[in-house]
C-alpha positions as CSV (number, residue, x, y, z in Angstrom):
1,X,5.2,-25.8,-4.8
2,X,2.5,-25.9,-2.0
3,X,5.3,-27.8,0.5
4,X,7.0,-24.4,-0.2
5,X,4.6,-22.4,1.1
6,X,4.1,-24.2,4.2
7,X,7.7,-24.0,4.7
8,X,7.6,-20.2,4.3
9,X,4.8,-20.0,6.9
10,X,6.5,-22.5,9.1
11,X,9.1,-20.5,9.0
12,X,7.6,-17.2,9.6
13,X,5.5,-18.6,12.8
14,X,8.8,-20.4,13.7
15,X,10.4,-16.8,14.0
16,X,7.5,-15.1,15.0
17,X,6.8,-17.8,18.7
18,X,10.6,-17.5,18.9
19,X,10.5,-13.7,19.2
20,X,7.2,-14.5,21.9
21,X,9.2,-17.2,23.9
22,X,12.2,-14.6,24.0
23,X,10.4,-11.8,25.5
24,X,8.5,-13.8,28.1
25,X,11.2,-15.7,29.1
26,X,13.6,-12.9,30.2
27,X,10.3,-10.9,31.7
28,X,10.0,-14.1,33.9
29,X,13.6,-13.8,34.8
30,X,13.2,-10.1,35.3
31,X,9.9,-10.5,37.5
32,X,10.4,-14.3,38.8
33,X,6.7,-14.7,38.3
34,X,4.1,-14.5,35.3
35,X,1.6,-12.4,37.0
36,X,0.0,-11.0,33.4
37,X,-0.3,-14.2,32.1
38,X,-4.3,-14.0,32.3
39,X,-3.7,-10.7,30.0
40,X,-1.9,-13.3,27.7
41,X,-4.3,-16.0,27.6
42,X,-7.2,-13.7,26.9
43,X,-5.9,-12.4,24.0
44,X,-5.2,-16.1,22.7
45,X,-9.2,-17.1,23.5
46,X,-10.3,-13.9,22.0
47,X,-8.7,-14.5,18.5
48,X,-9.8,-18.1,18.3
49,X,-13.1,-16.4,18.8
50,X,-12.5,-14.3,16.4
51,X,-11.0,-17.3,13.9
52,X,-14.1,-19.3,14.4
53,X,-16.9,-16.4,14.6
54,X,-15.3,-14.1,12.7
55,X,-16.9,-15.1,9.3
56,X,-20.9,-15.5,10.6
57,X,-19.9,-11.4,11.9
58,X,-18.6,-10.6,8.3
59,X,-21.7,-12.4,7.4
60,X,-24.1,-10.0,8.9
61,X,-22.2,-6.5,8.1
62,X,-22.3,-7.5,4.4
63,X,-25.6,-8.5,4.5
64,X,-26.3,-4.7,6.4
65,X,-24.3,-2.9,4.6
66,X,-23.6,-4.3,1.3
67,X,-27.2,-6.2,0.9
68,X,-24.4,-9.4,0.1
69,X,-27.1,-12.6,-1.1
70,X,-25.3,-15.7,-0.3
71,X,-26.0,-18.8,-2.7
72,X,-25.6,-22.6,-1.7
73,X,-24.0,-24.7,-4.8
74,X,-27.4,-26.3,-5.6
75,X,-29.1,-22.7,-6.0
76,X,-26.9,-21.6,-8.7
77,X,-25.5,-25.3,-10.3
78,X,-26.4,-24.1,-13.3
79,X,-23.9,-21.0,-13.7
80,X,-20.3,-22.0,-15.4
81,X,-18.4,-20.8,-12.7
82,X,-20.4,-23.1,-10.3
83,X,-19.8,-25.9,-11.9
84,X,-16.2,-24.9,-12.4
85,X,-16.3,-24.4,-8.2
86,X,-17.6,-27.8,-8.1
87,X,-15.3,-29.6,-9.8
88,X,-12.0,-28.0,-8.0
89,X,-13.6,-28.4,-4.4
90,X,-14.2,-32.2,-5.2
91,X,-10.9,-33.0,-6.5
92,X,-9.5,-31.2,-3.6
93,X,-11.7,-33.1,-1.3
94,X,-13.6,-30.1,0.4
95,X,-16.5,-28.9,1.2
96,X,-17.7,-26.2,-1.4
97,X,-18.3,-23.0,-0.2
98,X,-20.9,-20.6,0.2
99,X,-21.2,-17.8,-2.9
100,X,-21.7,-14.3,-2.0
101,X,-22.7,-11.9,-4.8
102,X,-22.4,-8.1,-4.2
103,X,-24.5,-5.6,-6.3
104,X,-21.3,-3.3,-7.1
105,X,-20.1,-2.7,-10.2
106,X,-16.2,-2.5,-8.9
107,X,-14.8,-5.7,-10.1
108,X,-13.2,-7.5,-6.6
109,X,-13.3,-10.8,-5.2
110,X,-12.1,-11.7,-2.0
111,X,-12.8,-14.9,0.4
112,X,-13.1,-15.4,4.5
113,X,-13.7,-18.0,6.2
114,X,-12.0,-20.3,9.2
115,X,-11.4,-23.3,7.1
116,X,-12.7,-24.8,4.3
117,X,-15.6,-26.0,6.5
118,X,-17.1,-22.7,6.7
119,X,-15.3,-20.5,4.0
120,X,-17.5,-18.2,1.5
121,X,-16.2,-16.7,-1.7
122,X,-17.6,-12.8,-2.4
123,X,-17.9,-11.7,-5.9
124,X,-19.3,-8.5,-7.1
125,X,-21.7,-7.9,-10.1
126,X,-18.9,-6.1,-11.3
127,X,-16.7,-9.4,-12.3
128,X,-19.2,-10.9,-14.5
129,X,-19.7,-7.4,-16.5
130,X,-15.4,-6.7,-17.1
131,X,-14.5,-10.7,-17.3
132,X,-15.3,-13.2,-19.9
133,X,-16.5,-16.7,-18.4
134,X,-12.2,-18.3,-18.7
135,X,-11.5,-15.0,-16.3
136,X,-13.9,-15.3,-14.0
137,X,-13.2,-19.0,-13.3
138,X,-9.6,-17.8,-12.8
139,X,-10.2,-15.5,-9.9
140,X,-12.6,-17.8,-8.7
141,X,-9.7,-20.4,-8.5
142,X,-7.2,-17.8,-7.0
143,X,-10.1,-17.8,-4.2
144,X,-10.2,-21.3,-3.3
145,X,-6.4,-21.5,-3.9
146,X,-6.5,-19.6,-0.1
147,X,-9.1,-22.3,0.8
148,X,-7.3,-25.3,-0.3
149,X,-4.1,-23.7,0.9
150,X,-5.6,-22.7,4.6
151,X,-3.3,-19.6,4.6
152,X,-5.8,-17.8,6.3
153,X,-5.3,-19.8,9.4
154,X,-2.1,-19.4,9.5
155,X,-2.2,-15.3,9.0
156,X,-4.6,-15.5,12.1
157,X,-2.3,-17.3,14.6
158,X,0.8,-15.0,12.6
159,X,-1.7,-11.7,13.8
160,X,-2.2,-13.1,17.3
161,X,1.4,-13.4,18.2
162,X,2.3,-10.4,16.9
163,X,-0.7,-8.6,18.8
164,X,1.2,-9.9,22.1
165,X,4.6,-8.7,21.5
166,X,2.8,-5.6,21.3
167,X,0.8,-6.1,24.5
168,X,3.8,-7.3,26.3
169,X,5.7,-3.9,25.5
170,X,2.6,-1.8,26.8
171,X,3.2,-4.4,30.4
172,X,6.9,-4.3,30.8
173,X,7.0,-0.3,29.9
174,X,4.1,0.3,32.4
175,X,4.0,-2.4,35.1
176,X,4.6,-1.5,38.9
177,X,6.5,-3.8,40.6
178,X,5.3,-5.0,44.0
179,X,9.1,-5.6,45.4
180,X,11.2,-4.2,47.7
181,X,12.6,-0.9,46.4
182,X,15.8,-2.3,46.1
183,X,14.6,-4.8,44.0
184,X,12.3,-3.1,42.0
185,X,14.6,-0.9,40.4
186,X,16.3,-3.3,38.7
187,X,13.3,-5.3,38.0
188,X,11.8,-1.9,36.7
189,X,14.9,-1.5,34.2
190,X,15.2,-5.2,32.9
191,X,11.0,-4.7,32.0
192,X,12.1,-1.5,30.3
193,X,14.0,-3.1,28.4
194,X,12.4,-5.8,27.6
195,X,9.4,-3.8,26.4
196,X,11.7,-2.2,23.9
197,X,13.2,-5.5,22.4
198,X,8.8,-6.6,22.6
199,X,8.5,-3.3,20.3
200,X,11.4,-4.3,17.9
201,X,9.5,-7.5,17.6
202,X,6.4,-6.1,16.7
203,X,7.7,-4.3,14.0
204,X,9.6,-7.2,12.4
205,X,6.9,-8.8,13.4
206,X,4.7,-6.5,11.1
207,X,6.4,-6.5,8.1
208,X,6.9,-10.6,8.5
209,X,3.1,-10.9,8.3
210,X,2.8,-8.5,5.1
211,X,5.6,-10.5,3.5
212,X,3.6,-13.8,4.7
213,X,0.8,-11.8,3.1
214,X,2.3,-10.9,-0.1
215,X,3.5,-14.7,-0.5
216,X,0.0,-16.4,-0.1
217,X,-1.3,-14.3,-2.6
218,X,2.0,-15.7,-5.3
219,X,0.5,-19.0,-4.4
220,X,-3.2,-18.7,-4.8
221,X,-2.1,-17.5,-8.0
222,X,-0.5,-20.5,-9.5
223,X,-3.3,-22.5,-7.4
224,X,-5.3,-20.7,-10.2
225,X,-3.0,-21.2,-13.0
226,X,-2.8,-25.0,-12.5
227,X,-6.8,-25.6,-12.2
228,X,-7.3,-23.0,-15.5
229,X,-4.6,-24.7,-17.1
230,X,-3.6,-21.2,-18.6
231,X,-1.4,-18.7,-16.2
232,X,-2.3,-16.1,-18.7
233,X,-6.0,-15.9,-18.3
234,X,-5.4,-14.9,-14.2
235,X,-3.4,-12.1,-15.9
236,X,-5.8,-10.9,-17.8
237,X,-8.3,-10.8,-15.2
238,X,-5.8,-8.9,-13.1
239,X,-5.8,-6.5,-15.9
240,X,-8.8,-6.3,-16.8
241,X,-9.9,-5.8,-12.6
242,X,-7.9,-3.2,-12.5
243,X,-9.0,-1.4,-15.2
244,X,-12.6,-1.8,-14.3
245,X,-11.6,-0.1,-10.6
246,X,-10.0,2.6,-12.2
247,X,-13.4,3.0,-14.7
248,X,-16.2,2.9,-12.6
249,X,-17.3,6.1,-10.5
250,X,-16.4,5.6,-6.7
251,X,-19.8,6.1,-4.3
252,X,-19.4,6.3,-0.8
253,X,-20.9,2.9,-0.8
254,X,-18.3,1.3,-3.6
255,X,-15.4,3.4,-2.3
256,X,-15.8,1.8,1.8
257,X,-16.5,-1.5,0.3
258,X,-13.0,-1.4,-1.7
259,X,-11.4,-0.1,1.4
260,X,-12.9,-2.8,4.1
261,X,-12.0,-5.9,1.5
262,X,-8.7,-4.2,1.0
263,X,-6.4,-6.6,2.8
264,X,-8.6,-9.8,1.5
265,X,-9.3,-8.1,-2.3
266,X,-7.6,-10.1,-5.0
267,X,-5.5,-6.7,-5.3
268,X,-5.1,-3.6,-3.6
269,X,-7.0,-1.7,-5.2
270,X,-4.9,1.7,-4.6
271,X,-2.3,0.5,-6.4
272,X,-4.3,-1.2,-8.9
273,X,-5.9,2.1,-10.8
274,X,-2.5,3.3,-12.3
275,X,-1.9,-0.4,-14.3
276,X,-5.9,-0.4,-15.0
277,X,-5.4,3.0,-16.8
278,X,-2.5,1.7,-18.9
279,X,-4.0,-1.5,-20.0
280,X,-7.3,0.3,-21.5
281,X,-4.9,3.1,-23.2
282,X,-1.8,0.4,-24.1
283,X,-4.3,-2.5,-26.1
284,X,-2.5,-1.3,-29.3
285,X,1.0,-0.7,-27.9
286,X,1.8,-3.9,-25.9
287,X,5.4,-2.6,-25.7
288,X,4.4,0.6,-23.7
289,X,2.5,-1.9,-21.5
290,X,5.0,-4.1,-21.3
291,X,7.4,-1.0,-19.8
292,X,4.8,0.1,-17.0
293,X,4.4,-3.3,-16.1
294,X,8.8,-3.0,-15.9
295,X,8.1,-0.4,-13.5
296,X,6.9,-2.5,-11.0
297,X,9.6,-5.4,-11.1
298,X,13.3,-3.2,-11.8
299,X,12.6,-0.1,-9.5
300,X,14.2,0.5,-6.8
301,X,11.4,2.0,-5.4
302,X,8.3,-0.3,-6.3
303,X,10.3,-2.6,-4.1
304,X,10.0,-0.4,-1.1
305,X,6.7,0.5,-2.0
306,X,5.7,-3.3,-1.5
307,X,7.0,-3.7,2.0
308,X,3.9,-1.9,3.2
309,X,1.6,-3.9,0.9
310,X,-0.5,-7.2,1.6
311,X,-0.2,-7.6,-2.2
312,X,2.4,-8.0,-4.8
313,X,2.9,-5.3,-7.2
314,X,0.8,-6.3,-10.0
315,X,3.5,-6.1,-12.6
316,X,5.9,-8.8,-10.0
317,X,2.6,-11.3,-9.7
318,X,2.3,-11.0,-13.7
319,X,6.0,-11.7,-14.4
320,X,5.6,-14.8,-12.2
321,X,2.3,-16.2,-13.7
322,X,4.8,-15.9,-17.2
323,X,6.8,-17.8,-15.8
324,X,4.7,-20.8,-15.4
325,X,4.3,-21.0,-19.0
326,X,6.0,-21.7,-22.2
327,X,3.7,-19.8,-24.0
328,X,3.7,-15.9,-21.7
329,X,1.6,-12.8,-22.2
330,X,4.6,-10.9,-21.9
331,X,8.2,-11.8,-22.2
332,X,9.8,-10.4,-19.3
333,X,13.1,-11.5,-19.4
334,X,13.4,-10.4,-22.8
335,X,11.8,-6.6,-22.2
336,X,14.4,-6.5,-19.1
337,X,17.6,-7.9,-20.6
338,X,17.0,-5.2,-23.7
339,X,15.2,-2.2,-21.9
340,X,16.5,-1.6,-18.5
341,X,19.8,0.6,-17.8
342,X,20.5,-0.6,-14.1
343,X,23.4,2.1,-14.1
344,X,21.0,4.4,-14.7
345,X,18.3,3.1,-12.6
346,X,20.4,2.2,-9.5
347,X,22.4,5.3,-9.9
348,X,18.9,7.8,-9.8
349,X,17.5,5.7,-7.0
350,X,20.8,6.5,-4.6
351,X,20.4,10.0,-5.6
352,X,16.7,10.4,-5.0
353,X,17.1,8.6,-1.7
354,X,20.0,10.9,0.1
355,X,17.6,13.5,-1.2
356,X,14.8,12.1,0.4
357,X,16.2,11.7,3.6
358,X,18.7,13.9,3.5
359,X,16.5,16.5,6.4
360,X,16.8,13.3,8.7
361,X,20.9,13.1,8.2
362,X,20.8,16.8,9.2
363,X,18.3,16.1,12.1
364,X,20.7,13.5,13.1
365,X,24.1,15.1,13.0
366,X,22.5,17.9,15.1
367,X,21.6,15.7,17.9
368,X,24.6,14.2,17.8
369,X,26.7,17.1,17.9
370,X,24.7,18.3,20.8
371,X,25.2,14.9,22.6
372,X,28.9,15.4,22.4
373,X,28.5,19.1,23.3
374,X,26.6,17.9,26.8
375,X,29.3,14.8,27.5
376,X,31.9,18.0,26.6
377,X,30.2,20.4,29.0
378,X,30.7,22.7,25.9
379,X,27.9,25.8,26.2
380,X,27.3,26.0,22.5
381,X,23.8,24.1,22.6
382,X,21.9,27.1,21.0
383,X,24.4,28.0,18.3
384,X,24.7,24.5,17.3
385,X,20.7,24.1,17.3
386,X,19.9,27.0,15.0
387,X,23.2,26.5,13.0
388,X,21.2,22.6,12.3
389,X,18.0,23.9,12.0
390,X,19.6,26.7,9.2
391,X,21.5,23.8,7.4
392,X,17.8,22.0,7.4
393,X,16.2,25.0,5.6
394,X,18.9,24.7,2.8
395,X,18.5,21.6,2.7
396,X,15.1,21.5,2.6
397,X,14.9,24.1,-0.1
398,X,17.3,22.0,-2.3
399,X,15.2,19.0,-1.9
400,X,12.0,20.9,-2.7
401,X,14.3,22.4,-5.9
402,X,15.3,18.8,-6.9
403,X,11.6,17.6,-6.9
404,X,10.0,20.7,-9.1
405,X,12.6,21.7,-11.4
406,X,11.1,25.1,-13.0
407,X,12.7,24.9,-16.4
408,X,12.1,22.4,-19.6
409,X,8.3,21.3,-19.1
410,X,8.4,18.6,-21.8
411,X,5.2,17.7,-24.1
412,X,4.4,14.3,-24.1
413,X,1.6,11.8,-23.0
414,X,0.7,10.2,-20.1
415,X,1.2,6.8,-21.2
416,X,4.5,7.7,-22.0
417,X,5.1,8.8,-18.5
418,X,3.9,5.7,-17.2
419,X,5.9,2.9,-18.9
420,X,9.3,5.2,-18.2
421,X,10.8,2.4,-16.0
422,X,13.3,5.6,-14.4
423,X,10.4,7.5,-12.8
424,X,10.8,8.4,-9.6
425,X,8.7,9.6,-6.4
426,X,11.3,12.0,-5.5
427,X,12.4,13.3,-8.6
428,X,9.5,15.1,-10.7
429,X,9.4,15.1,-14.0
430,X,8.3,18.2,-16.2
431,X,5.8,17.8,-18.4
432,X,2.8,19.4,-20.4
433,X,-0.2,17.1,-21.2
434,X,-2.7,18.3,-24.0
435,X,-6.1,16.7,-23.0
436,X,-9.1,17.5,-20.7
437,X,-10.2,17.3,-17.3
438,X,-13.0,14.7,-17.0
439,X,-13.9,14.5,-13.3
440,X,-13.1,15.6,-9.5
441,X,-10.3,13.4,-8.1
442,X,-12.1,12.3,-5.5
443,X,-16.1,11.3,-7.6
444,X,-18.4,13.1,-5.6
445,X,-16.2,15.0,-3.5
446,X,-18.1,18.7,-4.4
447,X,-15.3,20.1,-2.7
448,X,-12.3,17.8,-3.8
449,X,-9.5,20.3,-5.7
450,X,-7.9,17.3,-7.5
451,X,-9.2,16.7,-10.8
452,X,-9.0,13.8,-13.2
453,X,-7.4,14.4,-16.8
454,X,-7.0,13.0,-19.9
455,X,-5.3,13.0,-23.1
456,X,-5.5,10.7,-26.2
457,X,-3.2,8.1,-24.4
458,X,-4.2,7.9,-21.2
459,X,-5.7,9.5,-17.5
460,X,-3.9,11.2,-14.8
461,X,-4.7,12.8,-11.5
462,X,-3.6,15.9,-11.1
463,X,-2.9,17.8,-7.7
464,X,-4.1,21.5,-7.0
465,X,-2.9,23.6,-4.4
466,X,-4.2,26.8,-3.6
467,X,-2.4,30.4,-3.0
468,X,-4.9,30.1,0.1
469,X,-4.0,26.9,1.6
470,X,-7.5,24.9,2.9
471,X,-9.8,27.3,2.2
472,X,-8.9,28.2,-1.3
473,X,-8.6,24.7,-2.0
474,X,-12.1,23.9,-0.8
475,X,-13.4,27.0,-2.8
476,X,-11.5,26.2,-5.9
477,X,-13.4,22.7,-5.7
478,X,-16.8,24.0,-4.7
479,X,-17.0,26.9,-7.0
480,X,-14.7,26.9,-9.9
481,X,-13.7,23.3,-10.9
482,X,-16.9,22.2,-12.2
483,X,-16.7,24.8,-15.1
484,X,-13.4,23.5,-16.1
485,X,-14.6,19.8,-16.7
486,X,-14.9,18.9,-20.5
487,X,-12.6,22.0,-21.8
488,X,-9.8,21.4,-23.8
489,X,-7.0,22.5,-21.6
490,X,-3.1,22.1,-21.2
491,X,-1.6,21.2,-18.0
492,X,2.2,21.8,-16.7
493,X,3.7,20.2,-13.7
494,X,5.4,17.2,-12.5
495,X,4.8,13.8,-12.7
496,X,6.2,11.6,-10.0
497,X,5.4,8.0,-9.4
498,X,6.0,5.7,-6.6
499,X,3.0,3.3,-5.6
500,X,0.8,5.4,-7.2
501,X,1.1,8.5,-9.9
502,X,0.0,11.9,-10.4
503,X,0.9,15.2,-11.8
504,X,1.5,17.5,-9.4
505,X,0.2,21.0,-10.8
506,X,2.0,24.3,-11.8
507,X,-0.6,25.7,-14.5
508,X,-3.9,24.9,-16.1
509,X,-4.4,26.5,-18.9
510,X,-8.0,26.2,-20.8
511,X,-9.9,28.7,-23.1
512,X,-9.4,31.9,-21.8
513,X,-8.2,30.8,-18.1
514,X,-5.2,30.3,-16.6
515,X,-5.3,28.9,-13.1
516,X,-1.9,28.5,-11.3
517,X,-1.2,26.3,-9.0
518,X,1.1,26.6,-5.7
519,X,2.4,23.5,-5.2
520,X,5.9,24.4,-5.2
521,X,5.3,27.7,-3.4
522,X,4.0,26.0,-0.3
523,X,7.0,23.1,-0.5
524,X,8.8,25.8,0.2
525,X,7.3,27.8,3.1
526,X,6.4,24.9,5.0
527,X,10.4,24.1,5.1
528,X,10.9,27.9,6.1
529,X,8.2,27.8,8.2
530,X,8.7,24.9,10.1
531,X,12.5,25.6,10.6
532,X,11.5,29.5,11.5
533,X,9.4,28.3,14.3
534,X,11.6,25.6,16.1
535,X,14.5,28.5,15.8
536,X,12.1,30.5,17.7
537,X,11.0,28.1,20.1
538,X,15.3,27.3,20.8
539,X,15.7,30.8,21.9
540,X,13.1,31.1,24.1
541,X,13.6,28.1,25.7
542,X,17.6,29.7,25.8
543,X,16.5,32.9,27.7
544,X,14.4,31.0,30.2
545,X,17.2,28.7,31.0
């Protein structure tokens, strides 16, 4: 499976130095010399610099700012998951690597390092406490599967070239030409040009170096499942990580660590809270973990959720761990086959997406009716503008419509919420929750509006918007959420889930209190508004013309 992998990365490097050898070629046609070349070769030299040094800097800032205590293999020989580190880097035939121990209690693990020579492995206190010794010599595997795999070297070169296409589209958009001016203006259009294919580049570019991201991290996964032995102990350790993220109180401290290992974590952690929550609240109904889990793998729009990630969804790198074994924690194929209307699914996701965008179809038959209108000499610019900025308002106002619905505010739970494989990011659901409100949504935050509630299944964050926007917010969190923590209370509003999930909040209702919540309200005026003031800003700039 490993000769896939470096085929995959062979093939995204192949692509990505084609893309590189495309762009300078035609700029050395266009110019007929190289003259930023030195630009080009000092970005080379100063990521092998940062390949080779990068991992003694990483050194010192944990060591400032996370107090990180780094172990050789003889200092801690006696600890399982040493001896477990041992074994794997001799059969492999590398060096083993230095152990880095955080005092956090967020469980994460994450490695660095330029090659095996001089990689480290960082665990934090908070693995030992949430894993049992199996687990922890799973994630520890998953670590050294990027070791023994040397994926990090190749995302390095993969980050360099696609830093270039970027700096050769700042160059050929902004380079003066020293030619004749009869020259020059042609030179001057072919760099244009070429700077916008550099920019297309980068941006495939981009999303070929999360997709080479998302795939080392499939692989250091069944790195782990072959040394363990067991596929299914990495999947609990994934669930159980999660779950201790979404349980332990964020500090400043824990909340920037979390943030600055986010690319090298064993997850992302922001999308890792909602599947944590489940697990803890599911351990007695596997089927309604089995269905959030779903989520991830048949919706539409997990899928384009993940383009942006450096990880796999959790529920896609669980279903393939299951696959690797006879004997799976959960039976995918089985829950899809029997569970999932696609009709359904497919048929809501089209919906929810010409909703979604439907402000940019308006936006863009406006400009291209006043495109015509100029190539037409037809005088109708400022009729046609407001007519299209009127049509976005309506529009806008449906959309905001189709994502609160005001009527049938359902009771149910949040852990039924979250394993309805048809939720939607667009498309809120209404609901009423019977529960609590156990903390600020942001811990810490005295004047964070958010707050964190539960109910008997499960925790959600819900969203508060004041009838004051900023201010009343910042009052609401300083003054009069605190009170409200620990009450039994009701809450009504929309759930909508995407990467993440939420309720956003229409009423709060506790013992003698009822606090309303805008959300909707200000959906609406900032489509109004918005629209209001570029209709404004059309007509003056009619008059003056």
């Amino acid at each position: 499976m490993k000769i896939k992998l470096h085929l995959a990365s062979l093939l995204t490097l192949g692509f990505l130095c084609s893309m590189v050898f495309a762009v300078v070629l035609a700029a050395s046609f266009a110019v007929g010399r190289i003259s930023w070349i030195f630009m080009i070769s000092v970005t080379i030299i100063w990521n092998f610099l940062v390949w080779l040094l990068g991992p003694y800097v990483n050194d010192l800032i944990y060591r400032l700012f996370y107090k990180i205590t780094f172990f050789d293999y003889e200092e801690i020989k006696d600890k399982p998951y040493a001896k477990f580190i041992k074994e794997v880097c001799d059969k492999h035939r590398i060096k083993v690597p230095k152990i880095g121990i955080i005092n956090d209690r967020n469980p994460t693990a994450f490695t660095y390092g330029s090659a095996s020579f001089n990689a480290r492995i960082v665990l934090t206190e908070g693995i030992f406490e949430f894993l049992n010794e199996k687990e922890v010599n799973a994630v520890v595997a998953h670590e050294l599967g990027h070791i023994v795999n040397m994926d990090f070297i190749i995302m390095t070169i993969a980050s360099t070239l696609v830093t270039i296409l970027y700096e050769l589209y700042v160059i050929f958009t902004r380079i003066k030409t020293k030619y004749s001016t009869s020259r020059s203006k042609g030179v001057g259009g072919y760099l244009a040009l070429v700077g916008l294919v550099s920019l297309v580049f980068y941006w495939i570019g981009t999303y070929l170096l999360l997709f080479l991201s998302r795939l080392r991290e499939y692989y250091a996964d069944e790195f782990s499942a072959n040394e363990v032995g067991d596929p299914n102990i990495l999947s609990s350790a994934l669930l159980k990580i999660a779950w201790g993220i979404a349980s332990v109180p964020d500090t400043e401290k824990t909340a920037h660590l979390l943030n600055a290992t986010r690319a090298q974590g064993i997850f992302d952690f922001k999308s890792s809270k909602d599947i944590g929550l489940v697990y803890q609240n599911s351990l007695n109904e596997r089927t309604l973990l089995e269905r959030a889990l779903l989520f991830d793998i048949v919706n539409p729009w997990a899928w384009i959720y993940q383009l942006k990630s450096t990880h796999p969804l959790i529920g896609r790198r669980i279903k393939r761990l299951c696959s690797l074994t006879s004997a799976p924690m959960f039976n995918f194929e089985n829950i899809i086959n029997t569970e999932v209307d696609r009709g359904r699914l497919w048929g809501n996701f089209i919906k929810d997406f010409v909703v979604n965008y439907s402000k940019v179809f308006v936006v863009a038959l406006t400009i291209l009716v006043l495109v015509i209108e100029l190539i037409l000499q037809v005088p109708l610019y400022i009729p046609t503008a407001i007519g299209g900025l009127l049509l976005l308002i309506i529009v806008g106002i449906m959309k905001v419509g189709y994502k609160f619905p005001k009527k049938n505010f359902e009771e149910t739970t949040v852990l039924n919420c979250l394993s309805d494989i048809y939720a939607s990011p667009v498309r809120g659901r209404p609901i009423k929750l019977t529960g609590k409100a156990i903390g600020r949504g942001t811990a810490g935050f005295i004047f964070g509006e958010d707050m964190l509630f539960q109910d008997n299944t499960g925790f959600i964050y819900l969203n508060y918007e004041s009838a004051i926007p900023i201010f009343g917010n910042f009052y609401f969190g300083w003054k009069k959420l605190e009170p409200l923590i620990g009450q039994p209370a009701t809450s009504t509003g929309w759930f909508l889930r995407g990467a993440t999930h939420h309720l956003e909040l229409f009423r709060f209702e506790t013992t003698g209190k009822v606090i309303k919540s805008y959300v909707r309200f200000w959906a609406v005026f900032g489509v109004i508004a918005f629209a209001l003031l570029c209709i404004i800003g059309i007509v003056a700039l009619g008059f003056l013309l």
